[in-house]
C-alpha positions in Angstrom: 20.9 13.0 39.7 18.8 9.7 41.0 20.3 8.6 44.9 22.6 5.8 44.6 24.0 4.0 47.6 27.4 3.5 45.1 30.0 5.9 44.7 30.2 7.2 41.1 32.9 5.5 39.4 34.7 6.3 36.1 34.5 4.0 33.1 36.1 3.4 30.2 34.7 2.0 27.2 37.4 1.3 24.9 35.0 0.4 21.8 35.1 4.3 21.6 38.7 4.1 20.9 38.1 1.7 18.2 35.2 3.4 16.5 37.5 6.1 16.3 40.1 4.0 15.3 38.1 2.9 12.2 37.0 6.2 11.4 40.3 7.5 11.2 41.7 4.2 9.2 38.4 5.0 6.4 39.7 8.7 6.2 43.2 7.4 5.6 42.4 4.5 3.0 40.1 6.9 1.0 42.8 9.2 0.5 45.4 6.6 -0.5 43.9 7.4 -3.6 44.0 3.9 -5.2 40.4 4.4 -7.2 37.2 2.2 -5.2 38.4 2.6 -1.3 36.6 3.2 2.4 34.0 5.7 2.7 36.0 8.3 3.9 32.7 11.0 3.5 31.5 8.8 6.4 34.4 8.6 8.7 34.4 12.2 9.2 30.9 12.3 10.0 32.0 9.5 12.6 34.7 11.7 14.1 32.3 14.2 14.4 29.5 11.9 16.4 31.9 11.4 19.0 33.8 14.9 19.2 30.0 16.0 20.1 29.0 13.6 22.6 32.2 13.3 24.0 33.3 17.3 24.8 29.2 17.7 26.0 29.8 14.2 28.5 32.7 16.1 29.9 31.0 19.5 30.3 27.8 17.9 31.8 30.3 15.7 34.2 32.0 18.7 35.3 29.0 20.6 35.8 27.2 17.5 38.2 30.4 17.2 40.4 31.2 21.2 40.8 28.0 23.1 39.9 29.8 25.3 37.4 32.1 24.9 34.2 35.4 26.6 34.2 35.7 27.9 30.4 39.0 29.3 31.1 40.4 25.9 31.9 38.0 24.3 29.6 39.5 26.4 26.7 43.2 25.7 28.1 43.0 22.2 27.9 41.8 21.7 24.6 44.8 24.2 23.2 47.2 22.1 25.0 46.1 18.9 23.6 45.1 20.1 19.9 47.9 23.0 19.0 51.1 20.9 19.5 50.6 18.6 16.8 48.6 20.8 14.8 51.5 23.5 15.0 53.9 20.3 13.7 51.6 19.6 11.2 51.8 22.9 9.4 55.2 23.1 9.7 56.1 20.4 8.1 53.0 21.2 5.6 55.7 24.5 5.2 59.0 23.2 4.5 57.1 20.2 1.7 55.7 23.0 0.3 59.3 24.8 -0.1 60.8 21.5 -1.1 58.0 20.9 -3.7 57.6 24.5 -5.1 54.3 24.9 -3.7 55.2 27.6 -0.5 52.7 30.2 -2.4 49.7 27.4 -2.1 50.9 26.2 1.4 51.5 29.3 3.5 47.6 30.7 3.8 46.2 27.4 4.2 48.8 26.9 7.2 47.7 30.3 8.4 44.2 29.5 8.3 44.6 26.1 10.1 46.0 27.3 12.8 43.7 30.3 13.3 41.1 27.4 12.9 39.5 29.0 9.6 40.2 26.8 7.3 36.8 25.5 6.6 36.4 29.8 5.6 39.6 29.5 3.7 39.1 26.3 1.3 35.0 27.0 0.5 35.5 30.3 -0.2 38.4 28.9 -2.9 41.4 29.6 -1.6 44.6 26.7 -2.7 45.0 24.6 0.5 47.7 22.4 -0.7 48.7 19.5 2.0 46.4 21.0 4.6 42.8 20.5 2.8 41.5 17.8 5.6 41.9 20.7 8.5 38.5 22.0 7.8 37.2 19.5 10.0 39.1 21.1 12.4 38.0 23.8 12.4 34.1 23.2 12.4 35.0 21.1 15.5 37.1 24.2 17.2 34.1 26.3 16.5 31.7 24.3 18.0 34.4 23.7 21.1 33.9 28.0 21.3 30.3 28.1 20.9 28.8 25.1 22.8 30.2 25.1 26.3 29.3 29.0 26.2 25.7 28.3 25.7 25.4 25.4 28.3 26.8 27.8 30.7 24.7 30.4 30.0 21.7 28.3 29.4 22.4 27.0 33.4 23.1 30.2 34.6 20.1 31.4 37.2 20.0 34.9 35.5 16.9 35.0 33.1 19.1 37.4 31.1 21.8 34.8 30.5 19.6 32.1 29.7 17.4 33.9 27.7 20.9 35.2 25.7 21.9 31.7 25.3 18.5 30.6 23.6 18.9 33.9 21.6 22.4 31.9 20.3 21.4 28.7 20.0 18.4 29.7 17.6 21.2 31.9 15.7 23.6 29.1 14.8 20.3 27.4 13.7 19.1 30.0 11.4 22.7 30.4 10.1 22.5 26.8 9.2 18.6 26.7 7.8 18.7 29.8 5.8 20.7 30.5 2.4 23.3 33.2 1.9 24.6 34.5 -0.7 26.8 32.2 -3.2 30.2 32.8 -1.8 29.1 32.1 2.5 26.7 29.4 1.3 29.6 27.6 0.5 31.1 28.0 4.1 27.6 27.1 5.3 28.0 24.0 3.8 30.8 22.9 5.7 28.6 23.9 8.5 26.2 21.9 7.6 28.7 18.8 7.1 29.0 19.4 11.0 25.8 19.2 12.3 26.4 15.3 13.3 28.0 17.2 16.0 24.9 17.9 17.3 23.9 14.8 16.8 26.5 13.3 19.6 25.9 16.3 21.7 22.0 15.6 22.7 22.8 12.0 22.6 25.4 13.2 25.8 22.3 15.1 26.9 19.7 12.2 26.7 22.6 9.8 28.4 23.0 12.0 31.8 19.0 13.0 32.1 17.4 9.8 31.6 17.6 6.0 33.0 18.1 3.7 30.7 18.4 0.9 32.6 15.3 -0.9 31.6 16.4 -0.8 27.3 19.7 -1.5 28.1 19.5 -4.6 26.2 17.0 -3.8 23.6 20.0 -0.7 22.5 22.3 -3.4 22.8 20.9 -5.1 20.3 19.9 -2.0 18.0 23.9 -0.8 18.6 24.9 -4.5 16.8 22.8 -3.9 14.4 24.1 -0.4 13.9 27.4 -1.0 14.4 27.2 -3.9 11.5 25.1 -1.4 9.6 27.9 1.2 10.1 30.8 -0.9 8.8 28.7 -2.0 6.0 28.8 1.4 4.8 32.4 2.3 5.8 33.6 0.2 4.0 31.5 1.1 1.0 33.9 1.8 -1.8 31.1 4.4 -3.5 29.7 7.6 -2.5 26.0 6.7 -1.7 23.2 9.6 -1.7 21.9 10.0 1.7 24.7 8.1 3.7 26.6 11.4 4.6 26.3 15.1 5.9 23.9 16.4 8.4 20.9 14.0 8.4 23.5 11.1 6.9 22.9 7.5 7.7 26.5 7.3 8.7 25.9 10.1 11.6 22.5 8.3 12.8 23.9 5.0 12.9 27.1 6.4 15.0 24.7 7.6 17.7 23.0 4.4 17.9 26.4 2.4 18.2 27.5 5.3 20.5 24.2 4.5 22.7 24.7 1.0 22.5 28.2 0.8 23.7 27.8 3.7 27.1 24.8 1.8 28.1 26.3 -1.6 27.9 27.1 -3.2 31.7 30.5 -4.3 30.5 31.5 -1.3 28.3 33.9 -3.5 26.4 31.9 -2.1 22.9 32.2 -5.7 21.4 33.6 -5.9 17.9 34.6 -1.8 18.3 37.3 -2.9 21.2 40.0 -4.8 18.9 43.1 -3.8 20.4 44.3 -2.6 16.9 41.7 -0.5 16.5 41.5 0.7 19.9 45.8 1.3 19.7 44.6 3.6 16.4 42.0 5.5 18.1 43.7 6.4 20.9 46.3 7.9 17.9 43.3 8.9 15.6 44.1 12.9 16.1 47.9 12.3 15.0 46.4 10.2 12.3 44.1 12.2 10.8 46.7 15.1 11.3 49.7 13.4 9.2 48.5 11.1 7.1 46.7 13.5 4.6 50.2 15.9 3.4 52.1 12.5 3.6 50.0 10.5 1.3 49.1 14.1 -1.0 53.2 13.9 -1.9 53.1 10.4 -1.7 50.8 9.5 -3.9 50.7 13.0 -5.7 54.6 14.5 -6.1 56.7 10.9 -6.4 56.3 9.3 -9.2 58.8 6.3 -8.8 57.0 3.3 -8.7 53.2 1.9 -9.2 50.8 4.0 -7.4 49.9 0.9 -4.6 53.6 1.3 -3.7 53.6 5.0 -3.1 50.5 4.4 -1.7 51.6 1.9 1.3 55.0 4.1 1.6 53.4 6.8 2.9 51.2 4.8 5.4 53.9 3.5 6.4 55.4 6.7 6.9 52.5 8.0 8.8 52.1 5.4 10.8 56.2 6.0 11.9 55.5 10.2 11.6 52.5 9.1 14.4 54.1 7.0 17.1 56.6 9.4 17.2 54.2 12.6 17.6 52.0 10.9 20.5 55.1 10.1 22.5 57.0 13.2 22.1 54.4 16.0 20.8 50.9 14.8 21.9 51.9 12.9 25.3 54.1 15.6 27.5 51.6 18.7 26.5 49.0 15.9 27.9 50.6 15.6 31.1 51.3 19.0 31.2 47.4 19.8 30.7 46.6 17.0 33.6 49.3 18.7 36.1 48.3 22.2 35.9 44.2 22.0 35.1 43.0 18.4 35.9 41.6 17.3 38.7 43.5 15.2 41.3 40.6 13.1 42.8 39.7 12.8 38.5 43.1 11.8 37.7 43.8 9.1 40.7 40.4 7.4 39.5 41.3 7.5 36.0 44.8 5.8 36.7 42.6 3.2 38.4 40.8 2.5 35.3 42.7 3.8 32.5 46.4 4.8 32.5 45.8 7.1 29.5 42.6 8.5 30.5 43.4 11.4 32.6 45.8 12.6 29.9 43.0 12.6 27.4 39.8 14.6 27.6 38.4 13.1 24.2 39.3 9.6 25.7 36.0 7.8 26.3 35.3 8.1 30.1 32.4 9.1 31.8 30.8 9.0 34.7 28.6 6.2 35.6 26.8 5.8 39.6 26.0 2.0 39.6 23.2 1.7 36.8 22.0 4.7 37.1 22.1 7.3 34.1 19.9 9.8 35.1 21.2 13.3 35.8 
């Protein structure tokens, strides 16, 4: 890291929370199932941008103020802030299931959720009823296993371990670049899906080695156009070749609104930091938890009423289901996660900043030592 005569500080951009936000309102509006909606294809591959480049920030940080990564507490943290409402999810996915007749259809897919295999479980054919969104899930939790292993081992002063680490870095590579037979290809597509996680991870990478002082404003200005670019296509009520998966549009244009708003000098991410959108990214996980076996038997099982009215019903109910969840699922495991493996001198800066941020490891803070990026 470059000598600064400043302290590091931590910063919060809140146009993270509202990129999020809108990636998780274009997942719910696309499966409101109302015919010609939001590009929901490409809010996922928005959610995954940011899972990258936001988990890699945190493992880098860690690593420039201790030396190390602790795994064990790595691991920890993410089960306390992803099971709880995960765990609610399915159960609830369970007992619409036995309400609806469909426990048969319900009960392996709530399995396979929670052992984060779901992405194995739906592409290989199995019914997923209520709980078909949580294959994203599970790509992400398999990347949260894989990736902070590597780093460490790719750090590590052993030749052995480093070389081990290449050895599984070039594996998940092939996996991805070779075909299988017909019934794992299928999985390897979801894989593939995924790869924008990559994507967010170098840019994390590129952020913490390099200044970028000097084209700060010139990927200001590419991270407008971007970000314009991005909602363009959002908001796209069509499936467009090209705009989706691993080399998508919607994944490149991500990392270059991503860029735009960490090396901004205000880090108020413009047009991303509406305070509705930021409110809904801060709830995005809940969200994109809820919202998909609410609207299914919304929109799906009832059939009282025109399908806009269904339709809005069950927003409304998810948006109700949600506020509820973050204060009384998501928000105590979050403390509890700060209190026994956060950091102190982390959390006291983070209260400075942000009053949610040291709850939150996917909450958009980094580190930032006057305008120096370099690490």
């Amino acid at each position: 890291m470059t000598d600064s005569a400043r302290a590091p500080r931590a910063v919060h951009w809140p146009g993270l929370d509202g990129l999020r936000g809108v990636a998780a309102l274009a997942v719910v509006v696309f499966h409101m199932s109302l015919g010609p909606a939001m590009n929901g294809f490409a809010g996922v591959d928005v959610f995954f941008v940011l899972s990258g480049f936001l988990i890699t920030s945190l493992l880098l940080g860690e690593r420039a103020k201790t030396g190390r990564v602790a795994l064990g507490r790595f691991y920890l943290r993410r089960v306390l802030r992803l099971y709880p409402a995960l765990v609610v999810t399915c159960i609830a996915a369970l007992v619409l299931g036995a309400a609806t007749g469909r426990s048969g259809e319900v009960t392996g897919a709530a399995i396979a959720a929670l052992a984060y295999v779901a992405n194995w479980w739906i592409y290989l054919g199995h019914p997923a009823a209520l709980l078909e969104h949580t294959w994203t899930l599970s790509i992400e939790e398999h990347f949260y296993l894989l990736w902070p292993v590597t780093l460490v081992l790719i750090w590590s002063r052993r030749h052995a371990f480093r070389l081990l680490g290449a050895i599984i870095a070039t594996a998940a590579v092939a996996a991805l670049v070779f075909r299988w037979p017909d019934s794992i290809d299928a999985v390897r597509a979801s894989y593939l899906r995924g790869v924008p996680i990559v994507w967010g991870s170098l840019l994390a990478i590129a952020l913490r080695r390099w200044d970028f002082g000097r084209a700060r404003r010139p990927l200001s200005w590419l991270g407008l156009v971007a970000s314009v670019s991005l909602l363009a296509l959002l908001s796209a009520p069509w499936h467009l070749v090209g705009a989706t998966g691993a080399f998508g549009a919607s994944g490149l244009l991500t990392v270059l609104v991503v860029a735009g708003i960490a090396t901004s000098s205000g880090g108020e991410g413009g047009l991303w930091a509406n305070r509705v959108l930021v409110w809904l990214g801060r709830r995005s996980y809940g969200l994109y938890l809820y919202h998909f076996p609410i609207l299914s038997l919304a929109t799906h099982q009832l059939h009282a009423g025109p399908d806009w009215l269904r339709a809005c019903a069950g927003l409304v109910t998810t948006l109700v289901v949600v506020v509820f969840s973050y204060r009384f699922v998501e928000l105590p495991f979050l403390r509890l996660k700060d209190r026994r493996f956060g950091s102190s001198r982390s959390s006291a800066e983070g209260a400075r900043t942000n009053k949610h941020q040291d709850l939150d490891p996917d909450t958009p803070v980094l580190r930032q030592s006057g305008h120096t990026w370099r690490r």
